[in-house]
N, C-alpha and C positions, 0 to 999 in steps of 0.2 A: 428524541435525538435522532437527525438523520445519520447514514453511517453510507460512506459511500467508499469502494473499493476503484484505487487507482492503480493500473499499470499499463503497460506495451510488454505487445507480444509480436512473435513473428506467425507466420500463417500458422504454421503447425502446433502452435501453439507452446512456445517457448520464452522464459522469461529471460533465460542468460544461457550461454555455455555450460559455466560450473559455476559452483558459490561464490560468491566475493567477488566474481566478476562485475564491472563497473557498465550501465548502462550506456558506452559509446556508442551503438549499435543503431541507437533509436535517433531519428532525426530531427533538427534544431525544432522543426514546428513543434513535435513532441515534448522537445524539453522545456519550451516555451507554454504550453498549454499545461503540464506538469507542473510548472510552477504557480502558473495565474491562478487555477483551479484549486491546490492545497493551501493558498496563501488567501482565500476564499471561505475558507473551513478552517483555519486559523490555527488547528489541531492535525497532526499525523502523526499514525500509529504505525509501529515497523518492527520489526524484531531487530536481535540486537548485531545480523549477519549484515542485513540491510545498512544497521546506523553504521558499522564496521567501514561497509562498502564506500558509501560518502564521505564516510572520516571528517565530518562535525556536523554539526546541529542544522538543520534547514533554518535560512534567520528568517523571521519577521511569522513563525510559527511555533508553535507548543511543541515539539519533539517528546513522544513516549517512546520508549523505547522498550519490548519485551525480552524477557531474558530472567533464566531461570537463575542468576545470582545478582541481584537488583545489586547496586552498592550506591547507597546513601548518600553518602560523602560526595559524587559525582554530579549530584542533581543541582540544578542550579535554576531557580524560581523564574517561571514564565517561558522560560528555553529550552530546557530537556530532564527531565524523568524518567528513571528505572526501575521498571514496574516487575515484578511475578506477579501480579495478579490476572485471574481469570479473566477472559474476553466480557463475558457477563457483569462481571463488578466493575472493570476498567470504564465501561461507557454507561453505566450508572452513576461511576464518580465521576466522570466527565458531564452527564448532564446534571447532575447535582451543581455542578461549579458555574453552570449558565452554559456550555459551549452545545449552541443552539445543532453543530454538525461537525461532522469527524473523518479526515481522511484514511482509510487503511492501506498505505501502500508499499507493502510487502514484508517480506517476499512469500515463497510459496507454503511454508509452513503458517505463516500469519494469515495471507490469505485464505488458507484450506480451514482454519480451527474455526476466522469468522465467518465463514457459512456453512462448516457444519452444524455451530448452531443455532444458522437461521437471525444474525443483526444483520446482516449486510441488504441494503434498503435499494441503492441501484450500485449499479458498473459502469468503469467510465474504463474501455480498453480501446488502446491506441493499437492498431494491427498496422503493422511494419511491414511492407514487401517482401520477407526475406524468409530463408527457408532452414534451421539450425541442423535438421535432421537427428538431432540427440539433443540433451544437455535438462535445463530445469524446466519442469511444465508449469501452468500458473496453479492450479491444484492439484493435489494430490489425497488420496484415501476417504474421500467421500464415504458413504455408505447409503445416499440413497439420488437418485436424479434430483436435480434442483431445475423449477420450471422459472424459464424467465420471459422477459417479454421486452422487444426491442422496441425503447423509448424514442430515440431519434437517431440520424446518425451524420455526423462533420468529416468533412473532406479536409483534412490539415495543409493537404499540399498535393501537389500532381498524382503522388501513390499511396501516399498515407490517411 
């Protein structure tokens, strides 16, 4: 299974202000390439600050959702899932089910646990013009470099 890590960042490399802030920020081409691309992968995985933030389900995609008090009752077949499970078993059960790829798109705590331990297969970051100076970084508490290697790279729009 491919596992691919989706977000926008600004140069400094910031994913929002603070929690629960709603991705305004980033621009239409972004939200437009955002969408084409996890509705591609048919699957996105998010924690549960992230699903919070959008306030329902991505349609015409699998919504997982992480969070350490799954509740059952909530899940509703083919649309969205409340998982505690490990990154490791979560996309084991996912390729078990046939879903050939899997978007990971956010936020910084999801992003950071899938590559510390090494699923995350490529990066697709949308870098924003803009400069936050504070606020959430896209990882956090690594514990070793991670070497990567630029695949291509798309012009969205005159700055993006």
């Amino acid at each position: 299974m491919k596992v691919i890590l989706i977000a926008a960042q600004t140069l400094d490399g910031r994913i929002a202000h603070t929690s629960g802030e709603p991705a305004t920020w980033t621009s239409k081409e972004d939200k437009r390439f955002f969408v084409e691309e996890t509705k591609k992968h048919g699957v996105v995985i998010m924690g549960r600050r992230t699903y919070e933030t959008i306030g329902r389900p991505l349609p015409e995609r699998l919504n997982i959702v992480l969070t350490t008090r799954p509740a059952v009752e909530n899940n509703q077949e083919g649309i969205i899932e409340f998982t505690n499970a490990a990154p490791r078993k979560l996309i084991a059960d996912l390729s078990q089910r046939g879903f050939p790829s899997v978007a990971v798109i956010g936020g910084a705590s999801v992003y950071s646990q899938f590559l510390r331990e090494g699923l995350i297969d490529e990066l697709m970051i949308t870098i924003e013009p803009k400069l936050f100076g504070r606020g959430i970084p896209i990882v956090e508490g690594l514990t070793r470099d991670i070497e990567l290697e630029l695949i291509a790279t798309r012009q969205l729009n005159t700055h993006t």
